[in-house]
C-alpha positions as CSV (number, residue, x, y, z in Angstrom):
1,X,89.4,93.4,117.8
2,X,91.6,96.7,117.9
3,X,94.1,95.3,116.2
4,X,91.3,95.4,113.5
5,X,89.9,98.9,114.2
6,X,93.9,99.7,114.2
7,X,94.4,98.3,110.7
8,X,91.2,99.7,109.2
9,X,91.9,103.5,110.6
10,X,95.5,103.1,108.8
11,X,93.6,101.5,105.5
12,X,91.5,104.2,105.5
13,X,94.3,107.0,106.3
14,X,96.3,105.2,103.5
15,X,92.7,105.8,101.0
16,X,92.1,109.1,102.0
17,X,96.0,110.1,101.6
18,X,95.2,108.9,98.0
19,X,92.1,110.8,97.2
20,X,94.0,113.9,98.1
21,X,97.1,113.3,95.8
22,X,94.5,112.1,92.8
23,X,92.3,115.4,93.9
24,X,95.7,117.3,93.7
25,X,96.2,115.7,90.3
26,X,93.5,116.6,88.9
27,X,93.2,120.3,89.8
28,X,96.7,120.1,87.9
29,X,95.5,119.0,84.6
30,X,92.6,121.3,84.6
31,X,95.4,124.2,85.1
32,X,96.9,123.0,82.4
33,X,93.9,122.4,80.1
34,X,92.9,125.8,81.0
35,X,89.8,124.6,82.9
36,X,88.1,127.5,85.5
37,X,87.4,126.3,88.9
38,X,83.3,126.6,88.0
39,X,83.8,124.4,85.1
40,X,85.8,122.0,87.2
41,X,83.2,121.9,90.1
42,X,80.3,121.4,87.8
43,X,82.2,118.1,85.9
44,X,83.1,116.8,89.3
45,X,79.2,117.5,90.2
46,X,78.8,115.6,87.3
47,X,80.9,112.5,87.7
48,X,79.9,111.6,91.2
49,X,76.3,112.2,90.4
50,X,74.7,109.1,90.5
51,X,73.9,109.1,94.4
52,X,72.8,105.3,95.6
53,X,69.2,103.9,95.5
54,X,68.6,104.4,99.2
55,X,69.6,107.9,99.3
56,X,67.5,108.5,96.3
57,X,64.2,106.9,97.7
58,X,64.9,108.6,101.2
59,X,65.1,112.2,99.3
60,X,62.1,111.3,97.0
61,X,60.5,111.1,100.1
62,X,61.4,114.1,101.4
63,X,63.8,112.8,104.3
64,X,67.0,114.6,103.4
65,X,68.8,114.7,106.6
66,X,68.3,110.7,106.5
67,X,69.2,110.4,103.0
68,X,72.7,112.6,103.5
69,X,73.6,110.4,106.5
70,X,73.1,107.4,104.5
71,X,74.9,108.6,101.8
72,X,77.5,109.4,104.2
73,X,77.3,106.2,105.5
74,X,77.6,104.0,102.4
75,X,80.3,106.2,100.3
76,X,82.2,107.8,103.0
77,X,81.9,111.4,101.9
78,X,82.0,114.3,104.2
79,X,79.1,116.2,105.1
80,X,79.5,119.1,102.5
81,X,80.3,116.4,99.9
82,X,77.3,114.4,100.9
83,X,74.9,117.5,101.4
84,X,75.9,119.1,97.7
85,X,75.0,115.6,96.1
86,X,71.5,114.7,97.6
87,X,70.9,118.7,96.9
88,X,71.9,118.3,93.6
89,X,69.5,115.1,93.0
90,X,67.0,116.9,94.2
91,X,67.7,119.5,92.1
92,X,68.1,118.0,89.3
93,X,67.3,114.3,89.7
94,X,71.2,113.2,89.1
């Protein structure tokens, strides 16, 4: 069973290793394409807007603490990350 729980931390090390380089990717190209860091936040807003079923039901009903730990849960986002998108769909229902 560790040997498992070993393997998985280092798959998800190795994932989240990867994220950063393809974050630090893109904030290069939008440098490049002349792309302010508002602009950039609000078209990353918008591509990871679709938040899942479950976290959408649990905000419609008002249980946002629930709904970000969920969302947590089944994406692994951080906190912030998860906060700003079940704010944002309840916001603006995206």
């Amino acid at each position: 069973m560790f040997g498992r729980t070993a393997q998985h931390q280092k798959q998800i090390e190795n994932l989240q290793a990867h994220v950063r380089r393809l974050e630090s990717l893109v904030d290069a190209l939008a440098t490049r394409a002349g792309v302010g860091e508002e602009e950039l936040q609000e078209l990353r807003g918008q591509a990871g807007a679709q938040i899942p079923e479950r976290c959408r039901a649990l905000a419609d009903e008002g249980r946002h603490i629930e709904a970000i730990k969920v969302y947590r849960e089944l994406t692994g986002a951080g906190l912030k990350g998860a906060k700003d998108a079940v704010d944002r769909y309840r916001e603006r229902g995206v």
